[in-house]
MIKEGU-366580 format. One record per residue (C-alpha): residue in three letters; x, y, z; residue number from 0. Coordinates in pm, whole numbers, plus 50000, padded with zeros to 5 digits. Example, Ala and Ser with C-alpha at 12.3 -4.5 7.8 and 13.67 -1.06 7.14 Angstrom:
% MIKEGU-366580
> residu	u	v	w	num
> Ala	51230	49550	50780	0
> Ser	51367	49894	50714	1
END
This chain:
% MIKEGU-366580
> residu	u	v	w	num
> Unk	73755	61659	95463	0
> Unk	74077	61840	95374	1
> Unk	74044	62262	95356	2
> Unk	74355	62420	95298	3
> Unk	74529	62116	95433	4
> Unk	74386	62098	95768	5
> Unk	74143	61795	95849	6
> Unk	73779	61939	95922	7
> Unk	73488	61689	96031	8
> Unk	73171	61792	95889	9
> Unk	72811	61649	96048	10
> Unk	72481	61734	95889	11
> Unk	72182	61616	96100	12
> Unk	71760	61698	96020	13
> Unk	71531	61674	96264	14
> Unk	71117	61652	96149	15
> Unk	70906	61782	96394	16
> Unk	70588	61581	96486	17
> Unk	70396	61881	96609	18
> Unk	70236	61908	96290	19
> Unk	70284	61597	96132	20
> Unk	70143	61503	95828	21
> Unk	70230	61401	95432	22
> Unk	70346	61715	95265	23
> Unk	70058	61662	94997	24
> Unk	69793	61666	95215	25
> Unk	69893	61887	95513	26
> Unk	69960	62213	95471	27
> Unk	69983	62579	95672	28
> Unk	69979	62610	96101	29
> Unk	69767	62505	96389	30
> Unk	69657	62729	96637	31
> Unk	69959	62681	96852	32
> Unk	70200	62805	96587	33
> Unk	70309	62519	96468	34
> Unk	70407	62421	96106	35
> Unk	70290	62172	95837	36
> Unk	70640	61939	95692	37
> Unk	70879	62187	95933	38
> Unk	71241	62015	95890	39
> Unk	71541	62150	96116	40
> Unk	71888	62072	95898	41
> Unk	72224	62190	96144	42
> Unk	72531	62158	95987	43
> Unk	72823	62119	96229	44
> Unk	73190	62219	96104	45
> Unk	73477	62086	96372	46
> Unk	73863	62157	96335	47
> Unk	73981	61843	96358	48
> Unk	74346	61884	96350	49
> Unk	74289	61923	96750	50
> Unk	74237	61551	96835	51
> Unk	73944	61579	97123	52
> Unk	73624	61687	97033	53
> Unk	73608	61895	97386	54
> Unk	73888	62132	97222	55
> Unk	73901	62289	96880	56
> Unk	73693	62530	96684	57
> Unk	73307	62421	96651	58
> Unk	73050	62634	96352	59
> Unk	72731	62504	96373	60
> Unk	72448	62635	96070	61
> Unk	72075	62601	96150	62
> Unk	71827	62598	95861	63
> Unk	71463	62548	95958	64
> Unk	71174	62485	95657	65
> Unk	70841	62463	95675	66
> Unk	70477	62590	95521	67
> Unk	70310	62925	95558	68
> Unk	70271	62991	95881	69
> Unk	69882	63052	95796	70
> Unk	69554	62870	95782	71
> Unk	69587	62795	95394	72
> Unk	69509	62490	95163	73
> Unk	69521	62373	94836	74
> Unk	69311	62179	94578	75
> Unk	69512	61867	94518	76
> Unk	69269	61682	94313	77
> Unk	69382	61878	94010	78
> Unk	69698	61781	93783	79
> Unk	69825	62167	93788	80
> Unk	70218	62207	93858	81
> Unk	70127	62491	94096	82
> Unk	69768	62495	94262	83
> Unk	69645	62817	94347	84
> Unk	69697	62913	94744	85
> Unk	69344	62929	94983	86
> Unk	69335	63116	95254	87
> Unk	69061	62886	95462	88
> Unk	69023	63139	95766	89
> Unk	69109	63530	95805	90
> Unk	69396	63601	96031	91
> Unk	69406	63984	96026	92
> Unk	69630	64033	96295	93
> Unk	69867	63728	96189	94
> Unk	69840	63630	96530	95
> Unk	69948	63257	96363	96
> Unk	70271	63396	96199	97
> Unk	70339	63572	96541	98
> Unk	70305	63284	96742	99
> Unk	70539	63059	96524	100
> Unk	70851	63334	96498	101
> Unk	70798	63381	96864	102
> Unk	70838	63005	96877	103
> Unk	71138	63062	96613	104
> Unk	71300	63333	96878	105
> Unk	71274	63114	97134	106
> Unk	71428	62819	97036	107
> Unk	71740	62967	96797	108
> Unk	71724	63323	96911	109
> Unk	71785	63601	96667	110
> Unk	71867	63740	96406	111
> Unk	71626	63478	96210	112
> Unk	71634	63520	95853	113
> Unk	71294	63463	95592	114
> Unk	71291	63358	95268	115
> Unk	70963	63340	95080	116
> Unk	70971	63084	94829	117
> Unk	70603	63078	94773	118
> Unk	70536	63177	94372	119
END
């Protein structure tokens, strides 16, 4: 790719994670252990590649990590609705679920970590 003249060499790589595993349909929510239903890793890796080694130059690198609620929730699939109401199965007060999967989050990418809800 050309930007502003200079050669760049863009990689885009996703990573599942079989922690969880599961078709999306049917699995949804965490384990005990933190661990997310469908969770996908995308990095997107920008290189300047006007320098002609890939030991020298200027590297970006972009992580974005999706995945389900980090909760115990389900939801009736046997029904033909666009949007299923959410069920929470078991009571997490102290979202001691959530905290053990953006502990996980901190440890692998360190911070800041940025959420976006895109449930309803």
């Amino acid at each position: 790719l050309l930007i502003y003249g200079r050669p760049v060499h863009i990689t885009l790589i996703a990573r599942r994670s079989s922690k969880f595993a599961g078709t999306r349909f049917l699995k949804r929510g965490a384990n005990c252990e933190g661990d997310v239903a469908n969770e996908v890793e995308t990095e997107q890796i920008v290189h300047d590649a006007s320098v002609m080694s890939f030991t020298a130059g200027s590297y970006s690198s972009y992580v974005q990590v999706r995945g389900s609620v980090p909760l115990y929730w389900s939801q009736d699939i046997s029904t033909m609705m666009p949007k299923p109401p959410i069920r929470l199965d078991q009571a997490d007060p102290y979202a001691n679920i959530a905290a053990l999967h953006f502990d996980q989050m901190l440890q692998r990418f360190g911070s800041p970590i940025i959420i976006l809800n895109l449930v309803k």
